[in-house]
C-alpha positions as CSV (number, residue, x, y, z in Angstrom):
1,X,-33.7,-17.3,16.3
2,X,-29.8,-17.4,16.2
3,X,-30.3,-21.6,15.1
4,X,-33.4,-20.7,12.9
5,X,-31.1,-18.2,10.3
6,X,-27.9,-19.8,10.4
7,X,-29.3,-23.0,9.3
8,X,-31.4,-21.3,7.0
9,X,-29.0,-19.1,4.8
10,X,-27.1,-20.3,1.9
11,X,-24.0,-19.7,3.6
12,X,-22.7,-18.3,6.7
13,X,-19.2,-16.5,7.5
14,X,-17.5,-15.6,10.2
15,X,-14.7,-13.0,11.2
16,X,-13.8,-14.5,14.9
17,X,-12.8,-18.1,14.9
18,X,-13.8,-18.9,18.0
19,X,-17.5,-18.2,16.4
20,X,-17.2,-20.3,13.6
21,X,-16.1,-23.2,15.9
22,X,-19.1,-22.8,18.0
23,X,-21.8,-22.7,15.3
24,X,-20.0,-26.5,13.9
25,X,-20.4,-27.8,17.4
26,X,-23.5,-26.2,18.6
27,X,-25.1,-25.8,15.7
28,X,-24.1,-28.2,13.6
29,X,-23.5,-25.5,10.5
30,X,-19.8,-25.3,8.5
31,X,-19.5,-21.8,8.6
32,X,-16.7,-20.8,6.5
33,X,-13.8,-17.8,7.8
34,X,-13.3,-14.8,6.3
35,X,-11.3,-12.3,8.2
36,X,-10.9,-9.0,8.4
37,X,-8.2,-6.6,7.6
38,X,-6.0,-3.8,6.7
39,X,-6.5,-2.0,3.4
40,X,-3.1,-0.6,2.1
41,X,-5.0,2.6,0.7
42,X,-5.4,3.8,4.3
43,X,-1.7,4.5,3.9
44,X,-2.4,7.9,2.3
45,X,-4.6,9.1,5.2
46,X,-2.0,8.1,8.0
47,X,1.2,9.8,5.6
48,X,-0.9,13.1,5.0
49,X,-2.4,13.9,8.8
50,X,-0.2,14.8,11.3
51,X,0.9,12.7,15.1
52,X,0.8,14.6,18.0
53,X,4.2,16.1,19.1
54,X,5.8,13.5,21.7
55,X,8.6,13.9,24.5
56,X,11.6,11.1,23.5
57,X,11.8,8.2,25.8
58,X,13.8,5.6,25.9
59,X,10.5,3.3,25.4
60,X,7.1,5.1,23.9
61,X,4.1,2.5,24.0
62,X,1.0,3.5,22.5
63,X,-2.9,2.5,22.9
64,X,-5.2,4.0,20.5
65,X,-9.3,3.9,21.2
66,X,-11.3,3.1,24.3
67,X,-9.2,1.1,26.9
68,X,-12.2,-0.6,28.9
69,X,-14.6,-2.4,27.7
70,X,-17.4,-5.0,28.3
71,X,-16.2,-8.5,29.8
72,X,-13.7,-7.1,31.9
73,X,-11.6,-5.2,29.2
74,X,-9.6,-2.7,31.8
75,X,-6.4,-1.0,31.9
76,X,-6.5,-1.1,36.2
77,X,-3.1,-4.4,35.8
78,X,-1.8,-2.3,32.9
79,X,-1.6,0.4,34.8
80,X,-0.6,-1.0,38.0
81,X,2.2,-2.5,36.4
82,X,3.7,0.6,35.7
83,X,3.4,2.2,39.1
84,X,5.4,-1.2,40.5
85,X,7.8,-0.7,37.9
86,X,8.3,3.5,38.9
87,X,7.9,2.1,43.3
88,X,11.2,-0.2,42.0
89,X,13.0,2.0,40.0
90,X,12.0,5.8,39.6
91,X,14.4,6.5,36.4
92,X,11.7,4.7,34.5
93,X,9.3,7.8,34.7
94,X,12.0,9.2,32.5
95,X,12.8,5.9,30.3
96,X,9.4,5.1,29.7
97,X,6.0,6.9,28.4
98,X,2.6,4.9,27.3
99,X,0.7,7.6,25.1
100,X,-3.1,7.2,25.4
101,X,-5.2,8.6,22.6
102,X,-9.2,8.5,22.7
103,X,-11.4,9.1,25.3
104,X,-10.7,8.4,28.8
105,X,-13.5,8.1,31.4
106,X,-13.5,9.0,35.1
107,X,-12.5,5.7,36.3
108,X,-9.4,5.5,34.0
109,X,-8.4,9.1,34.8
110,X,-8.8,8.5,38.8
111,X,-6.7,4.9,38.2
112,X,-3.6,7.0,36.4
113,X,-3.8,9.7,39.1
114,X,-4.0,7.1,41.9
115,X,-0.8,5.4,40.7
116,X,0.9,8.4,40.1
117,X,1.4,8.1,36.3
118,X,1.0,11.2,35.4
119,X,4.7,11.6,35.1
120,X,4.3,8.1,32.8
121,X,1.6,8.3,30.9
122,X,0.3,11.0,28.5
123,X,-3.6,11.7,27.5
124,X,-3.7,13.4,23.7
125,X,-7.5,13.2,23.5
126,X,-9.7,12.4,20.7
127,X,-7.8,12.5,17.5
128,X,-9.1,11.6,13.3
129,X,-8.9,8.2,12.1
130,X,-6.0,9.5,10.2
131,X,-4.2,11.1,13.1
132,X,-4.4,7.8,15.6
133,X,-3.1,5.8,12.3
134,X,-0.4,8.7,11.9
135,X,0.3,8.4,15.9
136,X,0.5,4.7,15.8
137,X,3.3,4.5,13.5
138,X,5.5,6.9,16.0
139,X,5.3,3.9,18.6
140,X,8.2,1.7,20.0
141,X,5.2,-0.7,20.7
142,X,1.8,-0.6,20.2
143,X,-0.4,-2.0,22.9
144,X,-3.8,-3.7,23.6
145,X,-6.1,-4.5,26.2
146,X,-8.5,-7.4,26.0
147,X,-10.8,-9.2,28.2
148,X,-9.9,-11.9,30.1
149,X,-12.8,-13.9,29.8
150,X,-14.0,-12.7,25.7
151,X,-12.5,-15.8,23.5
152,X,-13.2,-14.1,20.3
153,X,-12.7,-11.0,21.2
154,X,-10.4,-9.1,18.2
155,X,-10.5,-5.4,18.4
156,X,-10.7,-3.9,14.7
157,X,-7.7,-1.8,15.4
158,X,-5.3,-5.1,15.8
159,X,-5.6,-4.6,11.8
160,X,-4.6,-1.0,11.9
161,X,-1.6,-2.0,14.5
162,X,-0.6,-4.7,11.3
163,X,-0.8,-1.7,8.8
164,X,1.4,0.4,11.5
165,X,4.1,-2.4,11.1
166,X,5.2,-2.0,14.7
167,X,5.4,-4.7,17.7
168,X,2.3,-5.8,19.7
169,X,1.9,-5.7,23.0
170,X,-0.9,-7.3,23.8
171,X,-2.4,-8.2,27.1
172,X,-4.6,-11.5,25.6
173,X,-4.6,-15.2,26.5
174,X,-6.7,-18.1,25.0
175,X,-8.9,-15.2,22.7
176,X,-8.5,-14.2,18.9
177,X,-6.3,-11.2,19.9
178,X,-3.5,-13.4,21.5
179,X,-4.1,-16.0,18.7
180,X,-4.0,-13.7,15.1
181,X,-1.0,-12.2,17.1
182,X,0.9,-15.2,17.7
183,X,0.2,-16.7,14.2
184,X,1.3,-13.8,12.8
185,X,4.6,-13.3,14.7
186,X,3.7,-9.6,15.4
187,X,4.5,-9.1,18.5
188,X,4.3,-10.7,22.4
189,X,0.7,-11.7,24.2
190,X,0.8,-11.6,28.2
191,X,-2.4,-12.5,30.3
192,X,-4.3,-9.3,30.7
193,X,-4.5,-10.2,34.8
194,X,-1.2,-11.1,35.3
195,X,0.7,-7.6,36.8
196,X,4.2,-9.7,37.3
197,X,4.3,-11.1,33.4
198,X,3.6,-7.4,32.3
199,X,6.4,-6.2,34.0
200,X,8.1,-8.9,32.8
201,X,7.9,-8.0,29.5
202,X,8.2,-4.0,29.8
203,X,11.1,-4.7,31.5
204,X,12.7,-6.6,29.0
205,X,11.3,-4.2,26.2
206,X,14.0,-1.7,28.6
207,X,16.4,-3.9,28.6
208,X,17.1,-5.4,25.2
209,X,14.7,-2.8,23.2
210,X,11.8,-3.8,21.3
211,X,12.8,-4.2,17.6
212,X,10.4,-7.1,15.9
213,X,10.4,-7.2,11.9
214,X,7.1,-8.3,10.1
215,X,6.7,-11.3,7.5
216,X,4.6,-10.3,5.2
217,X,3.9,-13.9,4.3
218,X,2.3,-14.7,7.4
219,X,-0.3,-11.4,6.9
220,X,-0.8,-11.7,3.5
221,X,-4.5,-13.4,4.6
222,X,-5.0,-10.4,7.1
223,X,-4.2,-7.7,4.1
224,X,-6.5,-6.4,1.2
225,X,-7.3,-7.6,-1.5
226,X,-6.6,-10.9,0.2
227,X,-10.2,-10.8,2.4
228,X,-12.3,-9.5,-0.6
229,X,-10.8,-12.5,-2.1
230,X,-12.2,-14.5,0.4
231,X,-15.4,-13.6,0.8
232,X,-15.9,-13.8,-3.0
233,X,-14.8,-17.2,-2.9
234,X,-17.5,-17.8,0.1
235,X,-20.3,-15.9,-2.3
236,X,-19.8,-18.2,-5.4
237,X,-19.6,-21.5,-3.0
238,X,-23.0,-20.4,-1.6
239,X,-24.3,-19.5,-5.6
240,X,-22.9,-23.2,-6.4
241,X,-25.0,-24.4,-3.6
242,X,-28.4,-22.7,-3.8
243,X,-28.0,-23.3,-8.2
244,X,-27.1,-27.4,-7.5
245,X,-30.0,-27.2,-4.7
246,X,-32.6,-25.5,-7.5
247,X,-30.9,-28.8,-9.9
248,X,-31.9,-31.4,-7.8
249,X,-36.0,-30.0,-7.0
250,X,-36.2,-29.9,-10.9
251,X,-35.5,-32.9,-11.9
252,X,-37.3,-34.5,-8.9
């Protein structure tokens, strides 16, 4: 079925990479890339709703939406990270906080209880659209899970970290996430499995702060109108297609 409609439409885009490379090698079809983004008129939601109130720390990350997810998405090395950190030094309970808005489910609740976090990290429950985007721009860094297995996995809220303008932390290798971030310069990647290099890098985010300034150059593609203008370039190259196509079986 999957074969049947991609070779069958006009023209096919994709938003993941990874996707797009798959249907030219499997499928045989040059699907063309059209990402998605961060529209600047969001700004007015995020400037008019207000963050929840936060304690200071030294170091406040912040994860907006669901932490787990299918394909092994789980905050259980994130997490366990932290509690080595607090085990080797306890002043980091007071350096360091990782504010978690959205829902959390039993699990994640009985993994922050059973590494003592609760000192570390703080639950604000469900908030607006407006209010996460309002929260996220309060952030030293802004964090995301992936999976470790999901190559094209890109959560639609790395777009919403860009409009945020604040560092990445995300814990991606070899998927979408880790590479828009790297080819953006918007923050670090870690492996999401690796507890040491995540302490690695909180460490150092302690140690030498976690300043990072964003080139707008390199997320002009990522920004509206810069998308739309994509995808209308994809529409008139599948018009031009299907009206050369209609040529040729009329004058055959």
């Amino acid at each position: 079925l999957e074969r049947a409609v991609v070779r069958s439409a006009d023209r096919t885009i994709f938003v993941e990479r990874p996707v797009g490379e798959d249907f030219r090698e499997r499928l045989g079809v040059d699907a063309g890339y059209v990402p998605n983004g961060w529209d600047p008129d969001l700004e007015r939601d995020a400037a008019s709703a207000g963050p929840p109130a936060l304690e200071t720390r030294e170091l406040t990350l912040v994860h907006t939406g669901k932490l787990s997810g299918d394909w092994g998405r789980h905050p259980g090395h994130l997490f366990d990270a932290l509690r080595r950190m607090c085990a080797e030094d306890p002043v980091v309970a007071q350096r360091l906080q990782l504010v978690l808005a959205g829902r959390l489910d039993h699990e994640e609740e009985r993994l922050i209880q059973r590494a003592g976090l609760e000192d570390v990290v703080r639950h604000v429950g469900m908030l607006s659209r407006a209010q996460a985007m309002a929260l996220q721009r309060t952030a030293d860094v802004l964090v995301l899970v992936t999976s470790p297995t999901l190559v094209w996995e890109l959560p639609g809220k790395v777009f919403e970290y860009f409009g945020a303008r604040r560092p990445i932390l995300a814990l991606a290798q070899g998927n979408e996430t880790a590479r828009l971030i790297e080819e953006t310069g918007t923050g670090w990647t870690v492996p999401p499995e690796d507890v040491e290099a995540i302490m690695a890098r909180l460490k150092a985010m302690l140690a030498g702060g976690a300043t990072l300034e964003y080139d707008d150059a390199r997320l002009e593609p990522y920004v509206f109108p810069a998308p739309a203008e994509a995808l209308q370039a994809e529409i008139e190259r599948a018009i031009a297609l299907r009206a050369s196509q209609t040529g040729r079986r009329a004058t055959a």
